[in-house]
N, C-alpha and C positions, 0 to 999 in steps of 0.2 A: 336505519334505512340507508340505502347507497346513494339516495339525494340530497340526503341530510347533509347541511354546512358541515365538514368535521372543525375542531376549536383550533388544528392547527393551519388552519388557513387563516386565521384571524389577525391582524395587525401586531406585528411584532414591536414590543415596547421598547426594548434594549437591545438593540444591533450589534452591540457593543460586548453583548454575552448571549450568543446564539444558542449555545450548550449550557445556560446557566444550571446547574445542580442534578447535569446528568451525570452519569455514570460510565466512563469508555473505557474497554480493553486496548490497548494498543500494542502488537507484538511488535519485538526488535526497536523497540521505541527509545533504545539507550543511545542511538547514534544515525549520523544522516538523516534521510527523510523521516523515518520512524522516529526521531528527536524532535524533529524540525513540526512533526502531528500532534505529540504528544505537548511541547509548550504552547503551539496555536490553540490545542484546544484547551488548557489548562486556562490560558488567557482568556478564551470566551466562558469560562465559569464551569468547564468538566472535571468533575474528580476525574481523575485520570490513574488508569491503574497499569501499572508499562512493565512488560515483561520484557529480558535482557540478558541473554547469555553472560554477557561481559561485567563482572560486578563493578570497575570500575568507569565503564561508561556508563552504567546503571546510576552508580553514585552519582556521576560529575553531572551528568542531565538532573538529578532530581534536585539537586541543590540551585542548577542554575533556576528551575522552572521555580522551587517554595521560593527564592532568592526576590521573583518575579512577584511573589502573592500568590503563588500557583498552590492546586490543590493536589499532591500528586503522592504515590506511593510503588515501589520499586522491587518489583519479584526478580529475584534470579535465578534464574530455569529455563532449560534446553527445550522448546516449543516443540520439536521434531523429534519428541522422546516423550511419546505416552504416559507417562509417568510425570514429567513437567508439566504438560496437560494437567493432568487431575491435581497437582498438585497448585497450578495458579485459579483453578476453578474453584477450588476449595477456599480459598484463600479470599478473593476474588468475594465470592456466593458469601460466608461465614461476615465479612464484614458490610455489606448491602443488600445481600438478599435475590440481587437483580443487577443486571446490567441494561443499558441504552443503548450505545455504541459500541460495537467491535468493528477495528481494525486491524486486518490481517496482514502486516507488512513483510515478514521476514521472508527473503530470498536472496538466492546468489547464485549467478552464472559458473563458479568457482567452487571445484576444481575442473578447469579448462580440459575437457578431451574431448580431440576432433571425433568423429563419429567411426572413422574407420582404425581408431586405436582404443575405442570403448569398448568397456567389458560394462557386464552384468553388476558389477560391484559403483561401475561409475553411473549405470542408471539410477540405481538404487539413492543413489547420494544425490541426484539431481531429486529425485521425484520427496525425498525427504526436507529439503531446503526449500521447494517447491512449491508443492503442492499437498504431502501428507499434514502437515499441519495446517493449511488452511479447512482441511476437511476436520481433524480432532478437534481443531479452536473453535470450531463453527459449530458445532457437535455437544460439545462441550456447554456453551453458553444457550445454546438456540432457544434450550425448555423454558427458559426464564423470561425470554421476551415476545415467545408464543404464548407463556400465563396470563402477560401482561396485555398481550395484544397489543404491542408498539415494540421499535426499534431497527437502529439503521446499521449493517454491516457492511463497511468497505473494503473490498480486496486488492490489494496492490498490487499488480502482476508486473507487465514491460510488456511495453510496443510491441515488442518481438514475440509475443503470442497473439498477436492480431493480421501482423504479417509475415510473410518466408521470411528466415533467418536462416542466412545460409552457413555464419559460422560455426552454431552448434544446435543443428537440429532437436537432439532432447531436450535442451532445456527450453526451446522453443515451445516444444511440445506439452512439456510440462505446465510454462504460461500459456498457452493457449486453456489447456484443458482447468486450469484456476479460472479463465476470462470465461469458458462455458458453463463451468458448476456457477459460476454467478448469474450469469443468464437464467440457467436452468431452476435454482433456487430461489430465485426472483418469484418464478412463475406458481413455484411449490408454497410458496408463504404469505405472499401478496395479499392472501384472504386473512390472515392473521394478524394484521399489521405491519409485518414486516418488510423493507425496503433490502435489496441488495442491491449492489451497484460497484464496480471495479475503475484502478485506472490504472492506465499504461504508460509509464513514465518513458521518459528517453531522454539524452544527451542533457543528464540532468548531474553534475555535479556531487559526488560523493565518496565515501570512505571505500567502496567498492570500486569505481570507477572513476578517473583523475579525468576530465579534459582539459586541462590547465598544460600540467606538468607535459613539457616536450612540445608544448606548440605555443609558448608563449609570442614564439614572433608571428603567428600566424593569424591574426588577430580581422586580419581586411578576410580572410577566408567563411566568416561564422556564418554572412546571408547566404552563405553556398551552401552551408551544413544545416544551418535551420530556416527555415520562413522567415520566421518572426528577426532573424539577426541578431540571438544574442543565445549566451550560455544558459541553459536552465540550473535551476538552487534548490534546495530542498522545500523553502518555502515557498516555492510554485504548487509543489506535489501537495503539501500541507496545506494549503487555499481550496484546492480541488476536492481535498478528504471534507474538508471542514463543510464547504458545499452541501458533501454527498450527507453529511452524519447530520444536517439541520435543516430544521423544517423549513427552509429555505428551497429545499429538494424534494419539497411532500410527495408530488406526485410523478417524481422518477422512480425506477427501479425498472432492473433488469439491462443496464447497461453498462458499457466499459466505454471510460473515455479516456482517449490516446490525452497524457499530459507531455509535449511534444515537441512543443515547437511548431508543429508543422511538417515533423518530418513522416510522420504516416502520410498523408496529403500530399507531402509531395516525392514521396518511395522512399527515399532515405539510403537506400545501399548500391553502391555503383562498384562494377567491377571494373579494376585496374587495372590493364594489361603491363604497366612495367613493373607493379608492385605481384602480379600474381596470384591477386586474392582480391574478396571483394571487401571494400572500405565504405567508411559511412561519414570518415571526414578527409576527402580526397585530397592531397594538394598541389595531386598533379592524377591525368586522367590516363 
């Protein structure tokens, strides 16, 4: 019945292992945030199965995470290549049967072209780094957690598909429209048990984006850049996923939450007039 107590609202015994003995996909999970998901949740008791282009950041995460007690296992396969799909699903499925958790982390703003030097070939590349593998990976696992009737899938998108981004409209485009399929999916599955739920990282520290390197003297400037006044880490992002993937979060779904600082809240991008372009960590206006 839909008045029925469900059991996961029930008093959680072990805080300490949110995920105890579930089962999480986590894309791109060999390096940055997708590292930084994959050993939080390994830590709260998820098998964790981490897909990773790069075999040797594949390695060097899976050892640090068993090094931990962790429970983890390491595909390496191209997410954005149908054929990787089927092949981590197979993989994946053959040894559990089922998944709990997916997260859908892999993306990149990179390769960098302005909008009036873009061709057809650099759409394509956005929307594959983007957004085509959040729909395969999502596709891919969905059957097993609609059998089950349970399961929470996280999509990592960027701020910058929640708000104008004026340096590279596609890819904006791109995370916009992953922050809508999660919305929209939310709405599609909800009756099945399934949660979806998205977050929007920003001025978060990683292997894609440095804010360190070249502003180390700049240090009195961060309350200008973010709210809160400090640099975000990959384990901010990985707190928020962890959130989203534990019954901690029963009765969310269907949203995207800017992981941020504060720079959604307070616009985040300001055009320079001596620099010519719009900037998001000014140091002069």
């Amino acid at each position: 019945m839909s008045t029925q107590r469900p059991s996961d609202v029930a008093p959680i015994d072990d805080w300490s292992r949110l995920l105890g003995g579930k089962v999480a996909v986590v894309t791109g999970g060999g390096d940055g945030i997708g590292a930084a998901i994959s050993a939080l949740f390994a830590q709260h008791g998820a098998l964790v199965e981490m897909a990773e282009i790069d075999a040797d950041r594949a390695e060097r995460t899976r050892r640090a995470i068993e090094g931990k007690g962790g429970t983890v296992r390491a595909h390496v396969v191209d997410v954005t290549d149908p054929t990787g799909v089927d092949r981590l699903a197979d993989a994946v499925l053959a040894a559990h049967g089922h998944i709990d958790v997916l997260v859908n982390n892999v993306g990149d703003y990179r390769p960098l072209v302005r909008f009036e030097e873009s061709t057809p070939e650099s759409w394509d590349a956005m929307y594959r780094i983007n957004l085509f593998h959040v729909l395969a990976v999502t596709r891919a696992f969905i059957g097993t957690m609609t059998a089950r009737r349970r399961g929470s899938i996280v999509n990592i998108h960027s701020v910058e598909g929640l708000r104008g981004y004026p340096g590279e409209p596609v890819y904006a485009a791109m995370k916009a429209a992953a922050a809508h399929f999660t919305t929209s999916l939310a709405v599609a599955v909800g009756r099945s048990g399934i949660r979806v739920n998205g977050i929007g990282p920003d001025l978060t520290q990683s292997p894609q984006v440095d804010y360190i390197t070249g502003f180390e003297d700049h240090e009195e400037l961060w309350p200008s850049w973010a709210p809160v006044g400090r640099l975000g880490w990959p384990e901010d992002q990985a707190r928020a996923a962890l959130f989203l993937a534990s019954d901690l979060s029963g009765y969310i779904t269907g949203h995207n939450i800017p992981v941020d600082g504060g720079t959604k809240a307070g616009s985040g991008w300001f055009y320079s007039p001596a620099a010519g372009r719009f900037v998001n960590r000014p140091t002069t206006l």
